[in-house]
N, C-alpha and C positions, 0 to 999 in steps of 0.2 A: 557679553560674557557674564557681568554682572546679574541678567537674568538668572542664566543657567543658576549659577550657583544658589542663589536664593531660594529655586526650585529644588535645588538639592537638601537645603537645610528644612524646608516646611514638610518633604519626604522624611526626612530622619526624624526631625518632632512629632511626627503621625504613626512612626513605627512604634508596633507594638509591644515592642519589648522594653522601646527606648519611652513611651510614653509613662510605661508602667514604673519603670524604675524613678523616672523623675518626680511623678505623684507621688510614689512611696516615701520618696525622700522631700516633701512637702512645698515642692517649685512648680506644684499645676500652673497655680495662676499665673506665675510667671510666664511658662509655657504656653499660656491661653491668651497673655499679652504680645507675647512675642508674635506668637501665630498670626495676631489679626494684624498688627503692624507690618511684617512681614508681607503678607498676602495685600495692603495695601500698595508699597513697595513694588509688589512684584508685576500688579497690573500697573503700575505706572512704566514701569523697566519695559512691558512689550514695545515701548515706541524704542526705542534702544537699540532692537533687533534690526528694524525697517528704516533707520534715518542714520545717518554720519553726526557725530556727536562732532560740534568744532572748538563750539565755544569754552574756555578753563573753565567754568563756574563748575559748567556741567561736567565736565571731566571728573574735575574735582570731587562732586558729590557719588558720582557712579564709582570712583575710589572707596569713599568713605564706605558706602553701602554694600561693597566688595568683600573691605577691611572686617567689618565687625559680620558678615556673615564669616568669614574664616573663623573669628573669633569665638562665634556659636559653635562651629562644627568641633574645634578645638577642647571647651568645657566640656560639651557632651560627651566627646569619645575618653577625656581623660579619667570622668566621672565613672565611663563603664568601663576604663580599665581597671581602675581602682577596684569597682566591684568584682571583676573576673580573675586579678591578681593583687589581691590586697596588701597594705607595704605590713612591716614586722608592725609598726606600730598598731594596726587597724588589727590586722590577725590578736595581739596581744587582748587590743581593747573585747575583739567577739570571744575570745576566755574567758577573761574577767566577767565579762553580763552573764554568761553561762555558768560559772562558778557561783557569784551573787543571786542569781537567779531574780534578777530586777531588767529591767528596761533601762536601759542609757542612749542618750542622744549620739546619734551616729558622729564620729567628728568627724568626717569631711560632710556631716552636712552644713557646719555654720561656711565656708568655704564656696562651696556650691549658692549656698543660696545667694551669699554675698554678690558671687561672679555671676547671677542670674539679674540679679536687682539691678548692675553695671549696665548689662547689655541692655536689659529694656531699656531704662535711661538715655544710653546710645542714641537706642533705634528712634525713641521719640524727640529725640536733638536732632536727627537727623530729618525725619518726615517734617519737623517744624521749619526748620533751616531750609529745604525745599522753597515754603513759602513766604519765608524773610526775605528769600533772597530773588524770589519770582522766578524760581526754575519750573515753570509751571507744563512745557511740553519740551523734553526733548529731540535736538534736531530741528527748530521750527526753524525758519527763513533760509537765506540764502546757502546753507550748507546743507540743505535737507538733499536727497539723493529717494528717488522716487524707486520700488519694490512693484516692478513690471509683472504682469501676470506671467504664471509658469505652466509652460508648454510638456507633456508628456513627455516622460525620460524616452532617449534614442535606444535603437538596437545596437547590443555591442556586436564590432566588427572584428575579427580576427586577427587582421594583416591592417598594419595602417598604409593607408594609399595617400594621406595625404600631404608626404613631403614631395615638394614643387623647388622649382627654382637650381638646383644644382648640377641639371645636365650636364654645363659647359665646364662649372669647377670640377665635376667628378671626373669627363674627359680628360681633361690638362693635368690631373692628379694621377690618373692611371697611366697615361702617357711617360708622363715621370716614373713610373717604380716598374714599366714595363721596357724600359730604355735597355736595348740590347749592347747599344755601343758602351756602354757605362757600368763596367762590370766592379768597379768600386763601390762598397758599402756606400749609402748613403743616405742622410738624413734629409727628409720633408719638412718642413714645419707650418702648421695652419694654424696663419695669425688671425685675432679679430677681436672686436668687445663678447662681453657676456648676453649670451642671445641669440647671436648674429649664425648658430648653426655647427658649430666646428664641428663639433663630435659627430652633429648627422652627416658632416661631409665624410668625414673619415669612416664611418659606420658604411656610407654608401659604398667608397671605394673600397673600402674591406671586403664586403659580402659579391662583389664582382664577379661573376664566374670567370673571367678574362684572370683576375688578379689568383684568385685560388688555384685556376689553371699552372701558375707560374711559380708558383713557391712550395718548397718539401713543406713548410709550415707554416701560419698565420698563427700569431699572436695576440691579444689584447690584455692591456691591465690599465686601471685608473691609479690616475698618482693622486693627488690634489693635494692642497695646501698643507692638509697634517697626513705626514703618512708615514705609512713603515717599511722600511726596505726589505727587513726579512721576509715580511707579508707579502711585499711585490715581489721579491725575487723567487719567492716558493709558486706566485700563481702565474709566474711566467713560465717556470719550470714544467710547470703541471700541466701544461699544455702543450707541453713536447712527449711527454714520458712519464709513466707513473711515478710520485714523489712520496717516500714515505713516510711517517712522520719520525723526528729524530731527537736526540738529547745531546748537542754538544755544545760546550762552554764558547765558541767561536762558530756558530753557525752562520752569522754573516760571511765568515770567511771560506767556510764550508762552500755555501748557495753560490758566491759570487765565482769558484772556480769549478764551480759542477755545471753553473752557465754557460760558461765559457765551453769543457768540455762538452756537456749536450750540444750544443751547436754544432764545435766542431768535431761532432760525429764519433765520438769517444763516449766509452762506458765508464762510468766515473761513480766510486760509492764511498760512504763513510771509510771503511779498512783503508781505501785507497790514501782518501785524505790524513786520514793518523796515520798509514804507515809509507808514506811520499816517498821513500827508495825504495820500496819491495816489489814497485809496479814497472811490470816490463810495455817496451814502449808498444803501443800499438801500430801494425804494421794496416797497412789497406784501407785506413778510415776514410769516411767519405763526408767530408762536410756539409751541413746541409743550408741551402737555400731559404733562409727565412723573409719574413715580413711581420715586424713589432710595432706595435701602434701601443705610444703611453702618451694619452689622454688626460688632460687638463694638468696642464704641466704647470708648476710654478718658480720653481727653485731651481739654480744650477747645478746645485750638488749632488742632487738625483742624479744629473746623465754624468757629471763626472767621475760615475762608481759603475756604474751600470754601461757607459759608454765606452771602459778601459776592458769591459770582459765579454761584448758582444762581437764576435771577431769579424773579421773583417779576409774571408779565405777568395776574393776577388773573381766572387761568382754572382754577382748582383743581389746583393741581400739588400732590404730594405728598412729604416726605419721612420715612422709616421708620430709629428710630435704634434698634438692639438695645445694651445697656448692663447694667453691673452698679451705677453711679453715675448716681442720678434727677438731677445737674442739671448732667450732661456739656453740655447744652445748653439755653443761655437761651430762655424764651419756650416750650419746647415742651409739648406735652399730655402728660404722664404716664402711662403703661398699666401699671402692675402687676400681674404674671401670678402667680397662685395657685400653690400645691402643688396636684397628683393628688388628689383624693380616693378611699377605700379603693376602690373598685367602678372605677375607671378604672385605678390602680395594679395592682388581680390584672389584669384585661385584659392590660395592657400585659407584666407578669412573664411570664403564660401564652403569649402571641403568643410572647413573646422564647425561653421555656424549651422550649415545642415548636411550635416551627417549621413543621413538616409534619401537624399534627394537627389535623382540623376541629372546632372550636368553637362552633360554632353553637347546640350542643346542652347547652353546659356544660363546666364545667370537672369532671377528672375525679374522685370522690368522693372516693380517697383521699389528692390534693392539694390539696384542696382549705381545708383546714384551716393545713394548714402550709405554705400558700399565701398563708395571710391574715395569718400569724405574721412572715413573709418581707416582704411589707406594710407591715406598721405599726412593722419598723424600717427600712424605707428612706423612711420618714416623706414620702412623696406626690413624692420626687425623682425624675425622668422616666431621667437618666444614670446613678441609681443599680439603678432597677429593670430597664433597658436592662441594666449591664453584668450585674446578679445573675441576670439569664435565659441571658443569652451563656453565663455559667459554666454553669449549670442545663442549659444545652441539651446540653451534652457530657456529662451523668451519665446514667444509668439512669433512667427518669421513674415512681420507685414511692416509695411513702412510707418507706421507710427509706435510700435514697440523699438524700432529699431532708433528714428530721429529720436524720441524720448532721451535712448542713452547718450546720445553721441552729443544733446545738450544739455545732461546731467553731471557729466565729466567734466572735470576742470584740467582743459586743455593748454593753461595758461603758462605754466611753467616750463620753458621752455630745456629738451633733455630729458622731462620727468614723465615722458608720454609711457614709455611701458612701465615705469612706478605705478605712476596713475590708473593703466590700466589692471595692472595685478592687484591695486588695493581697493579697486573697482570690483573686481570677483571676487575679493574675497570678502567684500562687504556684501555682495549679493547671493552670500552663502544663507542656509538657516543655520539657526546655533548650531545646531549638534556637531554639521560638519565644522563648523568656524574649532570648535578646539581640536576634532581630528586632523585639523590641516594644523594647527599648530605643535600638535603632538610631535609634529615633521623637526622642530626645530631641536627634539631634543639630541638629534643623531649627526653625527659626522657628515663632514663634506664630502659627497660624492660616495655617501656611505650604501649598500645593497641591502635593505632590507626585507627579510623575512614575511611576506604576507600574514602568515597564520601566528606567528611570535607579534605584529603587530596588531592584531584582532585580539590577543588574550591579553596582550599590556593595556589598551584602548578598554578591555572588559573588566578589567580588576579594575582601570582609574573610575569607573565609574561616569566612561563618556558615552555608553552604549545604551539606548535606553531600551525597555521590558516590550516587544510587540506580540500582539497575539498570533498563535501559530508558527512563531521564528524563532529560530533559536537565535542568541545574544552573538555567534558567529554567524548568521548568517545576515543577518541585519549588518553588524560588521562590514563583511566584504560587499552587500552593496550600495556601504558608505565611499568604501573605498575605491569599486568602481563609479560613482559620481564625480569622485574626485579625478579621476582620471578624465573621465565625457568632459570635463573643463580644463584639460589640460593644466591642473594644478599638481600633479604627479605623474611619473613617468613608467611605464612600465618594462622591468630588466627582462624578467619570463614569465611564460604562462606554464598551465601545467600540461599536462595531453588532453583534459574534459574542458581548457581555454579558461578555468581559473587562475588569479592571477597569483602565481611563484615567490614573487619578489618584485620589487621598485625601488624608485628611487626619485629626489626630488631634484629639480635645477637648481646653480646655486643662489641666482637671481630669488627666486620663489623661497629657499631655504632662507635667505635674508628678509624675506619679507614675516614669514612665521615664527622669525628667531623677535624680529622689532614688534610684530604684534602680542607673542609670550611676554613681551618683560614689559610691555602697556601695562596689561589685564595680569601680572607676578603669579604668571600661569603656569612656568619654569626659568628657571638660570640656568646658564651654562658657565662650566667651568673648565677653561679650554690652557691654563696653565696654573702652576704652585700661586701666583699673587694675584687671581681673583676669588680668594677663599672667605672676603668680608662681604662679597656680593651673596652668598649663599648662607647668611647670617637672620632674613627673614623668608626663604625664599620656602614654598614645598613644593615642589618636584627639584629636583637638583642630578642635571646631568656633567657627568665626569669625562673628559676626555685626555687625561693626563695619569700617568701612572704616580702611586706613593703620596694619593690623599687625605692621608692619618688628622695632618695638621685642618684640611679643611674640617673635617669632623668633629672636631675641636671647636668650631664654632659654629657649627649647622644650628639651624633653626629646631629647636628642642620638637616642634610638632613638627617634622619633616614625614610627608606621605609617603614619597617616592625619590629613589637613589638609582640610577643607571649609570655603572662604570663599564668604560670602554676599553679600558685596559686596566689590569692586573696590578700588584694582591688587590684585594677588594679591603677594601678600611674599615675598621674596627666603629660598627655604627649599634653598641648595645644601650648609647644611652637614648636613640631616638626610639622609644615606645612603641610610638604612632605609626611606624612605618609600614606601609600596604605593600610597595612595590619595592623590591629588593632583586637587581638584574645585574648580573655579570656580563657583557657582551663580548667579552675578547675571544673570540674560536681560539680552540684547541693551546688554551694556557698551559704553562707548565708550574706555576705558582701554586704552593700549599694552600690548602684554605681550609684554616681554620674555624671551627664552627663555635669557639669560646666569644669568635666578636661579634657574633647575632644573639648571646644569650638577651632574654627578654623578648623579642618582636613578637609578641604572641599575636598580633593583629594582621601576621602578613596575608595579603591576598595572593600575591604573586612573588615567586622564587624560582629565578635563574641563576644557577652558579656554574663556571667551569675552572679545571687545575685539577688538582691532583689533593684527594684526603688524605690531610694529616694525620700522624700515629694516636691521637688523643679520639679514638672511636667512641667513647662513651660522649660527649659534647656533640657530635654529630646525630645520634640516637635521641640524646633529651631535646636538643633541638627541632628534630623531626616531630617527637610527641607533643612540644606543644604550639603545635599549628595548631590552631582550633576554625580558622576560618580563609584557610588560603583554597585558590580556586585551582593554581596552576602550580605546578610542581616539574619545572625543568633542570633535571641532571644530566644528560645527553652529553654534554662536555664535561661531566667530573668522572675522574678513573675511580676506580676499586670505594664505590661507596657500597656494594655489598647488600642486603638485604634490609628493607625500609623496616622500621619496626611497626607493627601491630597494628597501633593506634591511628594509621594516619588511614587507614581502612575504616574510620569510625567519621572521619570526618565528610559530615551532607552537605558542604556544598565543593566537593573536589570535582574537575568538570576538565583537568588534562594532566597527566602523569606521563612525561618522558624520563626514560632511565637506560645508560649507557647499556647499549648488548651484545659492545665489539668485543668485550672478554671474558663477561660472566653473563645471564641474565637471572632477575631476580624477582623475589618468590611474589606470588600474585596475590591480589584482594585474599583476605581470611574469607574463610566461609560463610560466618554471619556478616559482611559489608553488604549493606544497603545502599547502594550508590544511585541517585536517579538520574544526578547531576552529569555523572561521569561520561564525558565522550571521547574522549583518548586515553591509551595505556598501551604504551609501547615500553619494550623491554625485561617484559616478565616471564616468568615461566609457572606451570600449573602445580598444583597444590595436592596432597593424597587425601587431604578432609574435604576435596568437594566431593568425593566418593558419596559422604554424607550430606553436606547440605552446599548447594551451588549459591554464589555470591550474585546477586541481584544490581544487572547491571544493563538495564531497560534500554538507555539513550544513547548505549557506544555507536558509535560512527568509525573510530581507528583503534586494531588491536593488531597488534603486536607479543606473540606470544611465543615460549618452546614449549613443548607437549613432554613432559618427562614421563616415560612408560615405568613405570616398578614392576618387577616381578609377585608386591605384596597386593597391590589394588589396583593402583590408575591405570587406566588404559582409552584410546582412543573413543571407545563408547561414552564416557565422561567427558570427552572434551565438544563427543557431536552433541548431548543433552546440552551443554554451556554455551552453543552455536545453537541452538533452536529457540534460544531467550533471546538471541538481538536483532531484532528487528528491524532496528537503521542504520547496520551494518554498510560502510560502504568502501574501507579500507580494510582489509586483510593478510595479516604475515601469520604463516605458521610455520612451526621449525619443529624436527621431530625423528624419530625413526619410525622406519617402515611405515609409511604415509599410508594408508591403507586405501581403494579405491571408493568405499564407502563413505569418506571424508573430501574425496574429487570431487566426487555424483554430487554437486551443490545444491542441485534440483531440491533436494528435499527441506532447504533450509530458508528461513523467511526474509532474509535478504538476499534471496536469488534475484530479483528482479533492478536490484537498484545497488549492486557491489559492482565499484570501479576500477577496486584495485585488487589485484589477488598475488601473494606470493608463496610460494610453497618449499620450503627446503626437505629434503632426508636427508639424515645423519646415519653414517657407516653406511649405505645402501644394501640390500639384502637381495643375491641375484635368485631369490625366491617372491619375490613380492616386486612384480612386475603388473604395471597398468595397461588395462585397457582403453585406450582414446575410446568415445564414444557422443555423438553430436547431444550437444544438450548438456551436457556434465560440467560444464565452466558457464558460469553466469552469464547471460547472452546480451548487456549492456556494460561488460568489463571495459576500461579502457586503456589498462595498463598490466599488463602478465608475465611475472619473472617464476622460472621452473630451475631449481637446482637440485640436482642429484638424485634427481627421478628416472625412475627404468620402464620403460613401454614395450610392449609386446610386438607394436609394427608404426612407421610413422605417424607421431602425432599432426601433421600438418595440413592433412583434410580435415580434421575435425576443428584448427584452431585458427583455418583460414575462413571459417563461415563464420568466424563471432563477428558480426557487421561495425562493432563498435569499436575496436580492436584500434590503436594507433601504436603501442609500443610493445614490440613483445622482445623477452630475455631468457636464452635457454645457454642453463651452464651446465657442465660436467653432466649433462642428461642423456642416456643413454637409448641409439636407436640403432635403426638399422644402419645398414650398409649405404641406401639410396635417400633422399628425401626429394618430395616437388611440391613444386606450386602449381596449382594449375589456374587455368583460365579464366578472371572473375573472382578468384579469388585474394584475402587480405584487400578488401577495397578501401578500410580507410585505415591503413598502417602508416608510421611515417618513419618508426627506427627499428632495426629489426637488428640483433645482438646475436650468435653463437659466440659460445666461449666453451674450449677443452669437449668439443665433439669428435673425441678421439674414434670413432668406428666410424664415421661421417666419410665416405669418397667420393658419390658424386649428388650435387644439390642442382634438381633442374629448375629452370624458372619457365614457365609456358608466357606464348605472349599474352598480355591480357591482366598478368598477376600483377599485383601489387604497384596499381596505376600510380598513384600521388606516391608510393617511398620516397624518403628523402635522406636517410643515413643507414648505411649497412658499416656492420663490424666483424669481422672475421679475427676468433682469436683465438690461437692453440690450436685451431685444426687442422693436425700434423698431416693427415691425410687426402683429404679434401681437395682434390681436381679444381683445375678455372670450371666456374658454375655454368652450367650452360643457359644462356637465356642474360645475362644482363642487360646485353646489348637493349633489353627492352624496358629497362629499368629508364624512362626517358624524362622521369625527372627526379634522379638521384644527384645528391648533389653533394656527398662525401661518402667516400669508401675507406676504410681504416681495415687495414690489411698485418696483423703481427704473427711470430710464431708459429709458422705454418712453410717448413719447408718446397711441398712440392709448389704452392702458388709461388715462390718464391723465382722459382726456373722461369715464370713466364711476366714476370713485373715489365718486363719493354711490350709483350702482346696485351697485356690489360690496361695500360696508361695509353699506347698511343693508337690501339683498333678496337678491343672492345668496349672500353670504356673512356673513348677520348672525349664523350660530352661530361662526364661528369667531371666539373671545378673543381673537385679536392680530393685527392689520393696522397694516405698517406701509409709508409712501410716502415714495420718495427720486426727486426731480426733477436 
């Protein structure tokens, strides 16, 4: 780590902005001492990278040299804050020289040069100290850990095939929650250490066709140690029934009896709850049959709130509790899951080490021995032979890259065999990754994180480095999938093009990034009100506790980066320095006031969500002086309204999300120059590009509404603004009367490589009606939502030949009477969505169509006949069936003839 950063600061002394100001201000030489000292340092630091540091001396010294590069970075940036926003005293002192009209010595430069003439000082106590003390190579002898050649990264694989070993726990599990004789609720529980599998056991029986078969609903929500019941009970909700978001002063009490109700097959809404005697009782309800799986349980108290409103209507409902403590819940049936044994452990190694190698025939001879050795000390642990293949899979695959490891390891501590092994990978990271995997520790237990939210946080810290012809996100993600090939991160979802959605890390692996962060004071965590003296020198500082005023009260005056996880956000206007400023809590309801960031003029990155407070002007002058932020995420603040002016002048903004579920707000001014800019979601178009269009070369995700005026704009100005982007490859437009010259995408220069398209009309006009026509929708799309669009005769020959096509979404779209699929066609679809296809009566499916579907939704189509053709739908594996009458009449003919293969059918009236 120590390298890295020293890398970092001989970067910032060569810059030319920062080089110039420092000459002017008469600390060259310093600067020229530093440099060479530094650059001595730094090729000493390569050994650093490649060997296991054991011995204190050394530790100690790679501290020091840690310490005073912060302490560089710190004079620098404060020195050019100073220049960018000078205090009252400096502004006073440049009137005075102006009024005099003399020359006076800057005063912060005696200050500057002072803290200049320290640090050299430092740095040559420290390179002398090196050899006082004969730290002459790091890592030498018995702790040294030997940097095996690296084997060509694997092909990424879609589907992981290689969990082993739980055939006979997943039987004996399914058996349980398929127990006919036992029609009383009943609770599972899957004991084990951390490692040993739970969740993938529970993951397996879950996704069971047998098990989905059996239940009106499947469930899933992760508890873990810090959590929040509202948040759980809203994403248990959500997965029965649309949930919408609400504002009451007892919403726990709310959630917990709308549980209860959804379950038991009751419609249950706010009015209901505030007004409890007005509601007449419901006659005919039908409870429904669940199966709930809360995952990585820790505490009793969770199931004692949760387990009093999950009813119990004596129809075999299921609960699945994954745990590391057997009597986190009373009453329940104990499952204790085994270790691996040896013959599923090599499996699983080998799956993990060569990835790309067919097996079938054996493992290969001369790994096969120290194969078995690798085995039997990860003693049958599923996380430990996971992460020892991940490593294994980046070596050479011969038997002396292989013994190499397995005698470089210190197998001696008996218990610490997967420590050892994870701190084994992640010593055999190169830098870059070594702090992206630490980055992990700044996030919650079992927390889902954001792929592309963690590429723009990873790009503003300034862990992403510059390569030629890649953009900084795309280097990013395939930091992130490396991290993955090593099984040092997991992945929640992908997207439909099989980039990765969201992850998440083990908590095993989270312990390990949390102990290597506070090594190398790479970040703290502050996980309640009384460790707020730990975040006293710390800069990055993550927040997992609501109402940390008081910590900021004592934060480290150069604090870079603040990540709060929950709500209000703390009053941080006296840390200057601050780059990264990130609200994580979804959908807060907390004011947020923008008087406690005055000052951050250095941010790079700003995430905030809640609700704008009434002081709009603080929000405005806040917005103006960004001068050098990258990322600009609003997405979770309500009614923040139109951005001012200025922040369209700032070259290096590279992603602007902005809420567009109520308003959408006004786009780039006309003269913005953006080269930088690759997202801008939630804006809408402007009447002065009429005049001059804003210059926005690099967009890759746009998010727009097209506002028509009767005085100028019109749809011809938004297709001239589409023929500038070139690396187009998300697209939303929102608009009235979508004209078909704007469909025809043929003519635009990201035809070739746009994956995403969505198209809304506003008021639909039954005058401006589409012609489907082949060709006219980008022919590598892989994702297509149509709302409120009117066509002339079915669009589904034309949108079943797009080859690339995995998701399509058609709402309130208006067609004909009939629609089909025919033969060969939709060949690589996998979710196919109507919604409010009110003229819709019969939908045929020819066989042949839409071989691999794997999710259809039927919704609002009051008309709409049983479709003919499912039957051939032969590997769909959910139907979602609501508001839609006439299918209603035949729900016992589609669950138990024509679609008894498909595992999950589910009906909403």
């Amino acid at each position: 780590m120590a390298e890295g950063i020293v890398s970092f600061i001989l970067d910032k002394l060569s810059d030319v902005v920062v080089k110039e100001y420092l000459l002017i201000h008469g600390v060259g030489e310093q600067v020229e001492k530093l440099s060479d000292e530094l650059s001595w340092i730094k090729a000493f630091l390569k050994d650093a990278d490649m060997k296991q540091i054991v011995n204190e001396m050394e530790k100690l010294w790679v501290k020091m040299v840690r310490d005073v590069a912060y302490d560089i970075e710190d004079v620098i940036d404060n020195a050019l804050l100073s220049k960018e926003h000078p205090s009252v005293f400096a502004r006073i002192f440049e009137a005075t020289k102006t009024l005099l009209g003399k020359r006076k010595r800057d005063p912060a430069l005696p200050n500057l040069t002072v803290e200049m003439n320290k640090i050299v000082a430092r740095i040559q106590e420290i390179n002398e100290s090196r050899e006082r003390y004969g730290i002459n190579s790091l890592g030498e002898g018995s702790g040294q850990r030997l940097r095996l050649p690296i084997r060509p990264p694997v092909l990424h694989q879609i589907d992981d095939p290689d969990v082993v070993g739980f055939d006979s726990d997943r039987e004996n599990v399914v058996n349980q929650l398929l127990d006919t004789s036992n029609k009383r609720r009943t609770v599972i529980s899957i004991v084990g250490p951390g490692g040993l599998g739970k969740t993938t056991l529970a993951r397996k029986v879950y996704n069971s066709n047998d098990v989905k078969r059996s239940f009106d609903v499947c469930i899933w929500v992760v508890i873990s140690q810090e959590y929040n019941l509202i948040h759980i009970l809203r994403k248990i909700i959500e997965q029965v029934e649309p949930l919408p978001r609400i504002d009451l002063e007892d919403e726990e009490g709310y959630l917990l009896t709308k549980l209860y109700k959804t379950l038991n097959g009751e419609n249950y809404t706010v009015e209901d709850y505030l007004r409890p005697n007005s509601r007449d009782p419901q006659a005919g309800k039908k409870p429904k049959k669940y199966l709930l799986v809360l995952d990585d349980m820790w505490k009793r108290d969770i199931w004692t709130k949760i387990g009093e409103v999950v009813p119990d209507a004596k129809i075999g409902s299921r609960v699945i509790v994954t745990t590391r403590i057997q009597n986190v819940v009373d009453n329940a049936e104990p499952y204790k899951l085994s270790y691996l044994t040896e013959e599923a452990s090599l499996e699983l190694l080998f799956k993990k080490a060569l990835p790309n190698r067919d097996l079938i025939e054996g493992y290969p001879d001369e790994l096969n021995e120290v194969g078995k050795q690798f085995v039997k000390k990860c003693g049958g642990l599923p996380l430990a032979l996971s992460v020892l293949g991940g490593l294994l899979s980046k070596k050479n695959p011969n038997y002396i890259s292989w013994s190499n490891m397995l005698q470089t390891m210190n197998w001696s501590i008996e218990g610490r065999e997967c420590t050892e092994i994870m701190e084994t990978s992640y010593d055999d990271l190169p830098l870059v990754l070594k702090t992206c995997f630490m980055y992990f520790a700044a996030f919650p237990e079992d927390y889902e994180i954001d792929a592309r939210r963690l590429f723009r946080l990873w790009i503003a810290e300034g862990l992403i480095p510059t390569e030629e012809s890649r953009t900084l996100e795309n280097t990013a993600e395939s930091f992130l999938e490396d991290l993955v090939e090593r099984s040092l991160v997991q992945v929640s979802n992908r997207s439909h093009n099989d980039s990765i959605r969201s992850c998440r890390i083990h908590d095993l692996l989270r312990e390990l990034a949390i102990k290597k962060a506070k090594e190398d004071n790479f970040l703290t965590i502050c996980s309640n009100p009384d460790n707020w003296e730990s975040s006293a020198k710390a800069r990055r500082v993550t927040v997992h506790y609501s109402g940390c005023d008081e910590l900021m009260k004592h934060a480290n005056p150069n604090l870079r980066s603040l990540l709060c996880f929950k709500n209000p956000m703390p009053n941080c206007s006296q840390q200057r320095l601050l780059k990264v400023l990130s609200g994580m809590e979804e959908w807060s309801k907390e004011l947020v006031d923008f008087e406690c960031f005055h000052g951050l003029h250095q941010l790079r990155y700003c995430a905030l969500t809640g609700k704008l407070s009434s002081n709009r002007r603080s929000f405005e002058s806040f917005i103006s002086s960004l001068k050098f932020v990258e990322t600009l995420d609003f997405f979770g603040l309500d009614d923040h309204g139109n951005l001012p002016d200025d922040i369209w002048n700032v070259k290096t903004l590279r992603h602007v999300m902005l809420n567009y579920f109520k308003e959408y707000t006004a786009g780039p001014s006309s003269s913005a120059d953006l080269k930088n800019l690759q997202t801008l979601r939630g804006v809408k178009s402007r009447e002065s590009w009429n005049a001059q269009l804003p210059k926005l070369p690099n967009l890759r995700h746009l998010r727009i509404e097209v506002e028509i005026s009767t005085r100028s704009f019109s749809w011809d100005v938004m297709a001239k603004l589409l023929d500038t982007l070139n690396h187009l490859t998300n697209l939303s437009l929102r608009g009235s009367e979508v004209p078909q010259t704007i469909v025809e995408m043929q003519r635009f220069p990201f035809y070739q490589h746009l994956q995403y398209l969505f198209l809304e009309e506003q008021s639909p006009s039954p005058n401006n009606k589409l012609s489907p026509e082949v060709g006219m929708f980008p022919i590598h799309i892989t994702q297509l939502v149509l709302q409120n669009l009117q066509f002339k005769e079915d669009p589904l020959p034309v949108l079943e030949k797009l080859r690339s096509l995995r998701m399509l979404y058609l709402d309130k779209v208006e067609v004909n009477r009939k629609m089909s699929c025919s033969a060969g066609g939709f060949q690589q679809l996998h979710e196919l969505t109507f919604v409010s296809l009110t003229n819709l009566e019969e939908w045929e499916i020819k066989a042949g169509a839409m071989p691999i579907l794997k999710v259809v939704n039927l919704s609002c189509c009051a008309k709409v006949r049983v479709p003919l053709g499912l039957q051939y739908l032969s590997n769909l594996k959910q139907l979602d069936i609501s508001g839609s009458s006439e299918l209603k009449e035949h729900e016992d003919e589609i669950r138990n003839n024509i679609c008894k293969h498909v595992p999950h059918i589910s009906w909403r009236y």
